[in-house]
Every structure is written in C-alpha cells, then in structure tokens.
C-alpha positions as CSV (number, residue, x, y, z in Angstrom):
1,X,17.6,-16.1,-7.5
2,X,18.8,-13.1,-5.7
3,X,15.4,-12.1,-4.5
4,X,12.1,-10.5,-5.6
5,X,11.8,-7.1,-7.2
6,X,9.1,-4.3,-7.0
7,X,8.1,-1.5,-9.1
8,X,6.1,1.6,-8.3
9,X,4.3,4.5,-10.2
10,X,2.2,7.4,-9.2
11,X,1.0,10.6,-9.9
12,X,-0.6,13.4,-8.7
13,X,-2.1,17.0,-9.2
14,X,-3.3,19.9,-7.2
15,X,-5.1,23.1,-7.8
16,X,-6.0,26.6,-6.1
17,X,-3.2,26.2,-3.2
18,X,-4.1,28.5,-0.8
19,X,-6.1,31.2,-3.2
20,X,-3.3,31.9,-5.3
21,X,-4.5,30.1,-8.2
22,X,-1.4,27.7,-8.1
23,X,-1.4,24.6,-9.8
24,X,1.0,21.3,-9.3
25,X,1.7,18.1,-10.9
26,X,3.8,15.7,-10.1
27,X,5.1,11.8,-11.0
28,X,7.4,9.3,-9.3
29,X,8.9,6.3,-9.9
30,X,10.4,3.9,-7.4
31,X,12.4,0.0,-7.5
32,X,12.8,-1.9,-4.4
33,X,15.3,-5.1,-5.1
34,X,15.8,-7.4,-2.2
35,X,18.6,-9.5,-1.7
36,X,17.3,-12.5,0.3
37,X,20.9,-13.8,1.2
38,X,21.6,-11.0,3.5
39,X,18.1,-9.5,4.2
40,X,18.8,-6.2,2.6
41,X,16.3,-4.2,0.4
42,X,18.2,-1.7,-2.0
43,X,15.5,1.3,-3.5
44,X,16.2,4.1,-5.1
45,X,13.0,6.6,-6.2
46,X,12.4,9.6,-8.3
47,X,9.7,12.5,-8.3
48,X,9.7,15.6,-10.4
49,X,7.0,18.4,-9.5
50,X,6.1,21.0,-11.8
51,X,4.2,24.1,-10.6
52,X,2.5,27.1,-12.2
53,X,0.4,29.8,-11.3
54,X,-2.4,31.7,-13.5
55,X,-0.5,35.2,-12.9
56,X,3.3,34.4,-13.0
57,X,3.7,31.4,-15.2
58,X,5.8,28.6,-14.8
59,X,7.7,28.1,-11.5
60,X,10.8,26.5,-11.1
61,X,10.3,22.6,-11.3
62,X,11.5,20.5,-8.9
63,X,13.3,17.1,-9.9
64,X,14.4,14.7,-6.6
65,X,16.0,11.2,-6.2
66,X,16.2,8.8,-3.2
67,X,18.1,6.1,-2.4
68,X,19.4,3.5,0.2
69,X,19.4,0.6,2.3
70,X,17.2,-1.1,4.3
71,X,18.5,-4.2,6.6
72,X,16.6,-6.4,9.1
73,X,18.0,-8.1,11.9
C-alpha cells in the first residue's frame, strides 16, 4: 500500500588499465522504495571494488554506500 519497490544488482570487471597489468572487480546493490502518498522515492545503494595488480598484489579495496531522497513536484 505504501508504494512499489525496486531492486538492483550488477557487476562488473576490468583488466590491463592503462598497461599496468591492473585488474578490478566490482558489485553493487541498490533499493528504490517509493512512497506514493507524498511522491518521494527513498534509495540507498552499495558498491565494493576490489583491485589488484600482477606486480604488487592486492590494492586497497574500496567499499561505498549512497543514499537519499528524491521528491517530485
């Protein structure tokens, strides 16, 4: 009753950035709820990247989250 709800997944993967050998991966997840009384979408996403190279190892991975408001009027 307070609206429909959406559901997202994805991921993705690179190789070779630049000549370096690099390689990334990375998955998300995302939720959009709308609330049809007051024409508001609330979302909130995630994504964690993971990169490595074939001379250094693992890098530092990345983990990032988003979230608001959207309102139409």
């Amino acid at each position: 009753p307070i609206g429909k709800t959406a559901f997202s997944i994805d991921f993705g993967r690179g190789d070779n950035f630049e000549d370096s050998g690099s390689r990334l991966w990375t998955i998300g997840v995302g939720f959009v709820q709308k609330i049809d009384r007051s024409a508001t979408e609330l979302y909130v996403g995630y994504r964690f990247h993971h990169a490595y190279t074939r001379t250094t190892g693992a890098l530092d991975s990345i983990h990032a989250i988003m979230t608001g408001a959207r309102v139409k009027f």
